[in-house]
C-alpha positions as CSV (number, residue, x, y, z in Angstrom):
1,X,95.4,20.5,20.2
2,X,92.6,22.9,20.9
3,X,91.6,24.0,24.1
4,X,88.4,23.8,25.5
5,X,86.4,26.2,28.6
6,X,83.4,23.8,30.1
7,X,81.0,26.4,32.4
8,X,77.4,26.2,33.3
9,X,76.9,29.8,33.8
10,X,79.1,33.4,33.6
11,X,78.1,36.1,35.6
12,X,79.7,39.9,35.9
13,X,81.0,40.7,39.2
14,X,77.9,43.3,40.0
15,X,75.6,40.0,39.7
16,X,73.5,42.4,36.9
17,X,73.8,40.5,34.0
18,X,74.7,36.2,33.4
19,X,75.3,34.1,30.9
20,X,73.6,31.0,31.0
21,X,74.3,28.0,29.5
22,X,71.7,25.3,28.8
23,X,71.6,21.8,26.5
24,X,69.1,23.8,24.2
25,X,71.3,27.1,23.5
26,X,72.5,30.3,25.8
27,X,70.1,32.1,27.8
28,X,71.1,35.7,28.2
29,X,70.2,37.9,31.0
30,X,70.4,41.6,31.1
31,X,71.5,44.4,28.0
32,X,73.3,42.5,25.0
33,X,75.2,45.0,23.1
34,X,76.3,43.9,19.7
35,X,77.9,45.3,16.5
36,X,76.1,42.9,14.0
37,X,73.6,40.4,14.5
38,X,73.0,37.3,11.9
39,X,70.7,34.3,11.9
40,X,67.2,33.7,12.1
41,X,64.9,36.6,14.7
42,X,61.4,34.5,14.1
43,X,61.7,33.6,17.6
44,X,62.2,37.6,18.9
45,X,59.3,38.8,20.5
46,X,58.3,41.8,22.4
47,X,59.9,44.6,20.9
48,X,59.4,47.8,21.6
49,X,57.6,49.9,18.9
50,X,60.3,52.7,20.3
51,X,63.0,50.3,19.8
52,X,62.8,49.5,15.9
53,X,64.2,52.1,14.1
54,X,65.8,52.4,10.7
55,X,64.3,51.0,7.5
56,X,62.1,48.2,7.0
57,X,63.4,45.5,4.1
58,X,60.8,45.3,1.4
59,X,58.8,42.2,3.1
60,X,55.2,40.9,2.7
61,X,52.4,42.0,5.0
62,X,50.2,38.9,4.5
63,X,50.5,38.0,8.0
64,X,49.9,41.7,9.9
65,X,46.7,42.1,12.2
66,X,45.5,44.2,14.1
67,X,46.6,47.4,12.4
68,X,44.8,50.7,13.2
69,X,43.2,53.0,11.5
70,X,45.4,55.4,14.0
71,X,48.7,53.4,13.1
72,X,48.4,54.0,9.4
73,X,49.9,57.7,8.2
74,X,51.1,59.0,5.3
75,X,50.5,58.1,1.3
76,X,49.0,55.0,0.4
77,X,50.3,52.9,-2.7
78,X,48.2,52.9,-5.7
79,X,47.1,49.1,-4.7
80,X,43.7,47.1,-5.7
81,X,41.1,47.2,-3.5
82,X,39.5,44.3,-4.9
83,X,39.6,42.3,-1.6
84,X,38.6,45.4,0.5
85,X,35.9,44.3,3.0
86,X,34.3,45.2,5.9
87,X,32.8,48.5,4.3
88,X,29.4,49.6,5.5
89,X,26.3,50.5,3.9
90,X,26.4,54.0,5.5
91,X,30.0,54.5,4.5
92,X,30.6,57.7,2.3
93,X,33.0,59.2,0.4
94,X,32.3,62.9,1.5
95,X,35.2,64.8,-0.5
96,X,36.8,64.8,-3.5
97,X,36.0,63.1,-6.5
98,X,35.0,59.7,-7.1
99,X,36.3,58.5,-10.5
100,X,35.3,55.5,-12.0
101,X,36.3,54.1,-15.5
102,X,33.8,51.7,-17.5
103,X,30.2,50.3,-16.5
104,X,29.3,51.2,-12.7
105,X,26.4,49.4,-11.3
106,X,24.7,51.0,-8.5
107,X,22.2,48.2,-7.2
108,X,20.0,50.3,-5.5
109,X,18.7,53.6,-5.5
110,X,21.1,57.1,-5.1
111,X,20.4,59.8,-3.7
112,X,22.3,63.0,-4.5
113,X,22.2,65.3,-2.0
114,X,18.4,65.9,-1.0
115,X,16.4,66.7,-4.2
116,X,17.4,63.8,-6.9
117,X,17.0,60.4,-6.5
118,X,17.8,57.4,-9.6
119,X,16.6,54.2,-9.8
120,X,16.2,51.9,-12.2
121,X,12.6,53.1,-12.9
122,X,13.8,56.8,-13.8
123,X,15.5,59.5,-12.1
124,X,13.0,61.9,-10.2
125,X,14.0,65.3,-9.2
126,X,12.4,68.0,-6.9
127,X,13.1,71.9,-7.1
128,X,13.8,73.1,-9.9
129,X,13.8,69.7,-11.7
130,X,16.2,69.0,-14.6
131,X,17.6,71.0,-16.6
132,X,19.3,70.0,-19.8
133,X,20.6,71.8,-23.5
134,X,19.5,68.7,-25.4
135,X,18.7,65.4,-25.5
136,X,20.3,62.7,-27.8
137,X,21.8,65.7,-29.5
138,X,18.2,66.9,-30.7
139,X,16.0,69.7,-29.0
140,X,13.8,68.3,-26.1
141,X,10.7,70.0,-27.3
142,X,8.7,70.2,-30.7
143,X,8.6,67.5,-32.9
144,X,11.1,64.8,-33.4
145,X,9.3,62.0,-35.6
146,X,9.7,63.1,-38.9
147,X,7.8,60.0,-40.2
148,X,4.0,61.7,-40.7
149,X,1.0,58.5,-39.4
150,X,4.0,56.5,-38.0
151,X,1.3,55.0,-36.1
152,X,-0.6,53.9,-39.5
153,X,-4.0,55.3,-37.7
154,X,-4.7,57.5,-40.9
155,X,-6.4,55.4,-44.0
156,X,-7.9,57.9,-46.4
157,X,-8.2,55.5,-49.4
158,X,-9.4,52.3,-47.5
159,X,-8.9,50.1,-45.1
160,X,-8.0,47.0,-47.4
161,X,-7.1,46.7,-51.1
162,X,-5.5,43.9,-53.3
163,X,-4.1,46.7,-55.8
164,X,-0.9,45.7,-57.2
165,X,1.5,48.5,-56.0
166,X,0.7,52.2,-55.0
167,X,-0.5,54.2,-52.0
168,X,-3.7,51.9,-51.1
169,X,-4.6,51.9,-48.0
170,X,-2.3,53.5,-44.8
171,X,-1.6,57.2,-45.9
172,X,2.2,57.4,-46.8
173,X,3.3,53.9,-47.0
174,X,3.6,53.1,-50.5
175,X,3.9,49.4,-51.6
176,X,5.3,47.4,-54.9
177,X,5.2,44.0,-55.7
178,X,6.3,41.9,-59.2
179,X,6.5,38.2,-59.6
180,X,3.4,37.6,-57.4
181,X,0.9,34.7,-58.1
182,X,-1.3,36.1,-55.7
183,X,-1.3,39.6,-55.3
184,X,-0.6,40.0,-51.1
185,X,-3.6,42.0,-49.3
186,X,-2.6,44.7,-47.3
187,X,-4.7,46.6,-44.6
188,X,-5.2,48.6,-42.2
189,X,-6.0,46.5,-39.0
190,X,-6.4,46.3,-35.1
191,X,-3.4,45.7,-32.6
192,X,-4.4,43.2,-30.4
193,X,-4.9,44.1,-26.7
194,X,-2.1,42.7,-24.1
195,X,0.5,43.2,-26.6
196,X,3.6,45.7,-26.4
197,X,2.6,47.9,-28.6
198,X,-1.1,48.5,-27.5
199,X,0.4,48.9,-24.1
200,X,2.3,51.8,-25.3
201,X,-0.9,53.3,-27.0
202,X,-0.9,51.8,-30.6
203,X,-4.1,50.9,-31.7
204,X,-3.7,50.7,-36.1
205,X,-1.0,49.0,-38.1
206,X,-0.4,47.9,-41.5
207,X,-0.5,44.1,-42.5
208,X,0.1,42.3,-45.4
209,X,-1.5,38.5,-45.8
210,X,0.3,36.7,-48.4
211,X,-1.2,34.8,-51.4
212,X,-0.1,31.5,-52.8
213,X,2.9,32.0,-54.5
214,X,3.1,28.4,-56.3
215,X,5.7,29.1,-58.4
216,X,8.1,29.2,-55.4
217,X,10.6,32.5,-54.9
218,X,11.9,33.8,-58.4
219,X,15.3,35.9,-58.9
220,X,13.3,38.5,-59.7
221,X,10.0,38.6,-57.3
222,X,10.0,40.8,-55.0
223,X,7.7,42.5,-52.5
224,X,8.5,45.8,-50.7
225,X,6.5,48.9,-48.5
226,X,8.5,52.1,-48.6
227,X,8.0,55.9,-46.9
228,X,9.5,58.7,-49.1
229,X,10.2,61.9,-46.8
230,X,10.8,65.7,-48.2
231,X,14.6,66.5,-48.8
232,X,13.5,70.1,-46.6
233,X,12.2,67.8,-44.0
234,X,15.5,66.0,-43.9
235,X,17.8,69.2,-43.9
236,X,15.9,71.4,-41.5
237,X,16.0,67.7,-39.0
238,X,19.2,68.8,-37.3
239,X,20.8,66.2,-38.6
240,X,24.1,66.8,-40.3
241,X,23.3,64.0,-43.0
242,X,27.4,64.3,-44.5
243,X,28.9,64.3,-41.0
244,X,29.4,60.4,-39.8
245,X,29.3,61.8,-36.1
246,X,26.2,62.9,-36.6
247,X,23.4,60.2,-36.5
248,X,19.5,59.2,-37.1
249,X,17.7,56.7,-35.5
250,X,15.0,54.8,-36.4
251,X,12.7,52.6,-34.8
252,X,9.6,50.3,-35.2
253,X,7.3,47.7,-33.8
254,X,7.6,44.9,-36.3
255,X,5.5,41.4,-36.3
256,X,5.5,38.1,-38.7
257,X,3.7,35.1,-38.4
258,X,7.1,33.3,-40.0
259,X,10.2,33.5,-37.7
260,X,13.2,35.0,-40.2
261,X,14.6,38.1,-40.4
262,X,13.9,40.2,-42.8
263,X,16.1,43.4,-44.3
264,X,15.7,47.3,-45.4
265,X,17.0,49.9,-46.8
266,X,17.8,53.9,-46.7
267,X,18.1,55.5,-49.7
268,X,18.9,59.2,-50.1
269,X,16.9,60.1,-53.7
270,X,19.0,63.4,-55.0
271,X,21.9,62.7,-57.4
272,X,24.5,60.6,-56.5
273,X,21.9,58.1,-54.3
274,X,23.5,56.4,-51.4
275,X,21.7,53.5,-49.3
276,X,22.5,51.8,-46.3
277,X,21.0,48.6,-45.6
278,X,19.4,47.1,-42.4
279,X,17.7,44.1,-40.8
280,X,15.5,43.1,-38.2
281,X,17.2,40.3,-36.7
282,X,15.5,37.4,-36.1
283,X,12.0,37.6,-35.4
284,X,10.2,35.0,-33.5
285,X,6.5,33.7,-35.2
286,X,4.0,36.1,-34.2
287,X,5.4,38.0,-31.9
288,X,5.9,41.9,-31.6
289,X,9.8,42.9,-31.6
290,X,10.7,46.2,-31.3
291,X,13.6,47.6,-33.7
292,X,15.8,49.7,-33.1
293,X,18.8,51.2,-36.2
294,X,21.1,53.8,-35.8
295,X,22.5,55.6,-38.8
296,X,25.6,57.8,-39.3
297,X,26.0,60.5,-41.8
298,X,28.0,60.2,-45.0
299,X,30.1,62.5,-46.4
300,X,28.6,61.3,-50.4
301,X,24.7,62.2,-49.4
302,X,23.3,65.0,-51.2
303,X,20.0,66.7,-49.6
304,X,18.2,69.6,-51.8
305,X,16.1,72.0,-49.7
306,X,12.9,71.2,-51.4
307,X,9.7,69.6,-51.4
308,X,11.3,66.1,-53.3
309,X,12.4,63.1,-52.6
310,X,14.8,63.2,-50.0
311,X,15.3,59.9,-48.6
312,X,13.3,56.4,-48.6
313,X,13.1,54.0,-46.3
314,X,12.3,50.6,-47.9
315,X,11.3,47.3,-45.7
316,X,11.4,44.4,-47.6
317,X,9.6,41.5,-47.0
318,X,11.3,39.5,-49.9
319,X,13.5,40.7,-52.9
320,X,15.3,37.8,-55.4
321,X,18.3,37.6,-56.0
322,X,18.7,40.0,-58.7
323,X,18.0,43.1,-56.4
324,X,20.7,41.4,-53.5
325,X,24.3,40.8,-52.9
326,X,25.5,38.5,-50.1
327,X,28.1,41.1,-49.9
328,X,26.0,44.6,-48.8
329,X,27.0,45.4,-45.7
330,X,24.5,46.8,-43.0
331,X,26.9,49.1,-41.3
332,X,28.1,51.4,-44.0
333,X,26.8,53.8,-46.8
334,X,27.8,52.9,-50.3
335,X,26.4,54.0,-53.5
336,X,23.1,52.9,-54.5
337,X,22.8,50.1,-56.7
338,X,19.5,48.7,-58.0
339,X,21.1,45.0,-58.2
340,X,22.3,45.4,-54.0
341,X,20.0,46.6,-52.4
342,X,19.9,44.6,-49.1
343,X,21.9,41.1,-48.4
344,X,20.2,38.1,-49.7
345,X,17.0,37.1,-48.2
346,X,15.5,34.4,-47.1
347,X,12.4,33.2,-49.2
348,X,10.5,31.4,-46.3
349,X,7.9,34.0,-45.5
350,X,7.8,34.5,-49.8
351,X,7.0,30.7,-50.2
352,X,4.6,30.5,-47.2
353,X,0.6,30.7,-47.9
354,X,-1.3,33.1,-46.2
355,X,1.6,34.3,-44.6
356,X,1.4,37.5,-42.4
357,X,3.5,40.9,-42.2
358,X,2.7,44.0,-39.6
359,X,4.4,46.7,-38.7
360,X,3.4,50.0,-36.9
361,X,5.2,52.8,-34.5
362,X,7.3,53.8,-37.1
363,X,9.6,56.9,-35.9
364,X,12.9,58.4,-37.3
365,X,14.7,61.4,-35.4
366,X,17.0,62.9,-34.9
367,X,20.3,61.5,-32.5
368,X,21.9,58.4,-31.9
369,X,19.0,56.9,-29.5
370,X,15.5,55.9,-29.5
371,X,12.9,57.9,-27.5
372,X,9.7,56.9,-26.9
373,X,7.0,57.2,-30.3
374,X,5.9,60.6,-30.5
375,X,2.1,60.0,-30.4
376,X,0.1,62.7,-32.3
377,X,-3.7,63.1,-32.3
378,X,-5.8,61.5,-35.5
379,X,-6.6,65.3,-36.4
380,X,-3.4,66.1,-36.4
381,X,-2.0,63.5,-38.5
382,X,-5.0,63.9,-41.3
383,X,-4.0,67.3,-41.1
384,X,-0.6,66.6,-42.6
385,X,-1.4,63.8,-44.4
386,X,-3.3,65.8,-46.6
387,X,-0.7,67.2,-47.8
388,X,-0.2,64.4,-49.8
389,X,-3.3,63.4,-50.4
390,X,-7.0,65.2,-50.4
391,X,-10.2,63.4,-51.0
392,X,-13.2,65.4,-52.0
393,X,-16.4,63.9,-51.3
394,X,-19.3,65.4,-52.7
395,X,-23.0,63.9,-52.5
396,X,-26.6,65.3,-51.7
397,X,-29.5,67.6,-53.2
398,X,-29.0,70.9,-52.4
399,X,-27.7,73.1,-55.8
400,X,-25.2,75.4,-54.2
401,X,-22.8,74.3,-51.4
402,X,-19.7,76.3,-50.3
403,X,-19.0,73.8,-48.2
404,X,-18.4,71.2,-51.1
405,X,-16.4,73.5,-52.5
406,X,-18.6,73.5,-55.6
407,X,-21.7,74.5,-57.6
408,X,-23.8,74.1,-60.5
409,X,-25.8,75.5,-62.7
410,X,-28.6,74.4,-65.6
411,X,-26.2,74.0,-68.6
412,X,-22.5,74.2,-66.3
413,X,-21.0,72.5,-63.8
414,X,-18.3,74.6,-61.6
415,X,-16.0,73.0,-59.0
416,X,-13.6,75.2,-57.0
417,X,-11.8,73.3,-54.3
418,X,-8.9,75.1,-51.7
419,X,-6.9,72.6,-50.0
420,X,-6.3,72.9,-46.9
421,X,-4.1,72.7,-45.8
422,X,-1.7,73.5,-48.8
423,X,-1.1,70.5,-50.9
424,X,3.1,69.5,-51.3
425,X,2.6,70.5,-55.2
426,X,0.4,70.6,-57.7
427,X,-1.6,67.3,-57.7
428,X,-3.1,64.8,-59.6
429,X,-6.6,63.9,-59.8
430,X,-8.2,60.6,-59.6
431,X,-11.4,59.6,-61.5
432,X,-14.0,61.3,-61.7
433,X,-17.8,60.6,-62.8
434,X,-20.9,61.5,-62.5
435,X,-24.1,61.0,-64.6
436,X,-24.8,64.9,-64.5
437,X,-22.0,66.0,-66.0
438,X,-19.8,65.5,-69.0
439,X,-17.2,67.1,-70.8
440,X,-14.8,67.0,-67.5
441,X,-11.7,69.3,-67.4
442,X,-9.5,70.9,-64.8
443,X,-7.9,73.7,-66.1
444,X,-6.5,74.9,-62.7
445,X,-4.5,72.3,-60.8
446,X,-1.9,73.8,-58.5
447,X,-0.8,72.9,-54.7
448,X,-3.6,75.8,-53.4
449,X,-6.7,74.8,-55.3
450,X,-8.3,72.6,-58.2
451,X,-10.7,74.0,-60.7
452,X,-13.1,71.7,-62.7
453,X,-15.4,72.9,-65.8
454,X,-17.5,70.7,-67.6
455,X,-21.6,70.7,-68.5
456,X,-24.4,69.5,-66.5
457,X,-27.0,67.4,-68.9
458,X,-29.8,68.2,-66.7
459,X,-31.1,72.4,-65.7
460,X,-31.7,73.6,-62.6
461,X,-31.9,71.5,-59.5
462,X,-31.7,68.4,-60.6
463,X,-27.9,69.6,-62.2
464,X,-26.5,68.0,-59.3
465,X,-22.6,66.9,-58.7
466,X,-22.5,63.6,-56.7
467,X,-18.9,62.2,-57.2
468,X,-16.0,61.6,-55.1
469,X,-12.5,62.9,-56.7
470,X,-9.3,62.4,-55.3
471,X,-6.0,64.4,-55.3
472,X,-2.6,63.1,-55.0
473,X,0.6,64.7,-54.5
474,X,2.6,61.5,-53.0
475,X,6.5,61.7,-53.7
């Protein structure tokens, strides 16, 4: 039978410590001395930061408070600080580096140190400013559009035309069209105040106005504008055309009063042709979007350092479906093909009377972004577009004229004209008439000057050249 000891309370003879025992458990006075201790301690409190030693079991910290800055010593963790708070405004990290992987987002402006300050309007520096190698992986100065009246302000032939096909109107921007109906009208015309582009300084840009195309969209109608640039121009860019880390971007301002989207081409013109195709995306009716392609290099383009064609850049405004192929891609070089040119297109704008095309602020440079269009001055641009093309005018009374670049004489007529500047080759001449003079011939054609011989029908002052001749030397 087991034995049983029944006391309310032990205490030691010195009285110093007592046991005490209650109906809820033992109450303990004085030092307890113990080898092991087991069972629940959620109930121990005050102890003595002196007092724990040894180490702590792995346990959650959810429930600390109140720790101090002071308290905390030694090597953080590599933890998240996603739920880090309390952080102030003037809080800075003042050593060291500050790393950080992906998209930041500052919100507001930052200063660093005293003399540069970024904000989402620009980055403005004091001192000696900024100073940088390159830009987009181009120079920063000189020119960067290699596209010559990107701005379509230049219109040496006229301002309007319904000519099927050829330069007509813009300088540079060569047109063809098959299957038509109606032949489209293309001219040069206003931009309209309060738009994007006349806010950034464009005034010009070419339009087509469609015709009525009754017979609907054929497989093999087509409509297209296209820019040929010199394979020198092209090679001496900076751009390594055969590297595909090495890139040119184009961009323009493009506007139709039909909401599609519409597709292009690059085409480089030496032996084995490549072309890359492009689009648009979808254009809202009447309504400027700006357009922005980036193109790699390609290892199969072949560039000659000359004055031909180097590479063409085609926008389409509708080709059939013999000149497309659901298949082209718009992200890769491939060779040219004359039955792929672009994707297939829609025929909306094609099939749509009166419909209208514009386009203007056309730039291609060098690097994989977009700056802002280089604007140029009108002179400068007729300057170089007349390298391309020269018109001569020549009207009035008086017999001799250096100015004209001509003169007559009672049974003879003598025209010496020097381009300038220097014409890309030797060029071809348009017509040329006049009721004074027959027997026309130009025995000296070359990139420098043009020579005409031919005999008046009338003596002395009344031999009189009044004509207007044209020279072209387009690609």
């Amino acid at each position: 039978m087991a034995s049983e000891i029944r006391v309310n309370k032990i205490e030691n003879r010195s009285g110093l410590g007592t046991v005490t025992f209650a109906d809820t458990g033992v109450d303990l006075a004085g030092i307890v001395t113990a080898t092991t201790f087991s069972g629940s301690g959620a109930s121990l409190t005050n102890l003595p930061a002196a007092n724990v030693t040894g180490t702590l079991p792995a346990i959650s910290g959810a429930n600390l408070t109140n720790l101090t800055a002071g308290n905390l010593t030694g090597a953080l963790p590599a933890i998240s600080g996603a739920n880090l708070t309390g952080i102030a405004a003037t809080d800075n990290v003042r050593t060291g580096i500050l790393d950080v992987a992906g998209v930041s987002t500052f919100r507001n402006t930052m200063n660093v140190g005293a003399a540069v300050t970024i904000s989402e309007s620009g980055i403005e520096a004091s001192g000696i400013g900024i100073t940088v190698a390159n830009i987009n992986g181009t120079q920063i100065g000189g020119r960067r559009n290699i596209i010559i009246n990107g701005a379509m302000n230049v219109a040496q032939r006229a301002t309007s035309s319904t000519s099927g096909g050829g330069y007509n109107t813009i300088d540079r921007i060569d047109y063809r069209v098959y299957g038509a109906d109606e032949t489209p009208t293309q001219a040069q015309v206003d931009v309209a105040s309060g738009t994007s582009p006349y806010t950034e300084g464009f005034r010009k840009s070419f339009k087509f106005t469609n015709g009525n195309q009754s017979s609907g969209a054929a497989v093999d109608d087509y409509l297209f504008i296209f820019y040929q640039v010199e394979g020198q121009d092209i090679v001496q860019s900076g751009w390594n055309y055969t590297d595909p880390n090495s890139f040119i971007t184009m961009s323009f301002w493009v506007k139709s009063s039909v909401a599609q989207n519409f597709y292009g081409y690059l085409r480089s013109r030496e032996t084995t042709e490549q072309s890359i195709a492009f689009d648009t995306g979808s254009l809202s009716a009447n309504t400027w979007t700006k357009v922005v392609r980036t193109f790699p290099g390609n290892s199969n383009i072949v560039m000659a350092n000359d004055n031909g064609q180097g590479l063409g850049i085609y926008f389409s405004q509708f080709f059939g479906t013999e000149r497309t192929n659901s298949s082209k891609s718009t992200t890769a070089w491939a060779a040219y093909d004359n039955d792929a040119r672009t994707p297939d297109q829609t025929s909306t704008w094609w099939t749509t009377d009166d419909a209208t095309w514009e386009i203007t602020g056309l730039q291609l440079e060098v690097g994989s972004q977009a700056t802002p269009f280089e604007h140029r001055s009108y002179g400068e641009e007729l300057e170089l577009c007349k390298r391309y093309f020269f018109k001569w005018n020549r009207s009035g009374s008086n017999r001799y004229t250096y100015a004209g670049g001509y003169t007559s004489h009672a049974t003879s007529a003598f025209i010496d004209v020097t381009f300038n500047p220097e014409m890309r080759a030797a060029p071809t001449v348009g017509s040329f008439s006049d009721a004074n003079v027959t027997g026309a011939s130009w025995p000296t054609l070359n990139p420098e000057c043009a020579i005409y011989i031919g005999s008046a029908t009338q003596s002395g002052a009344a031999a009189i050249i009044q004509s207007a001749v044209d020279f072209s030397a387009e690609l």
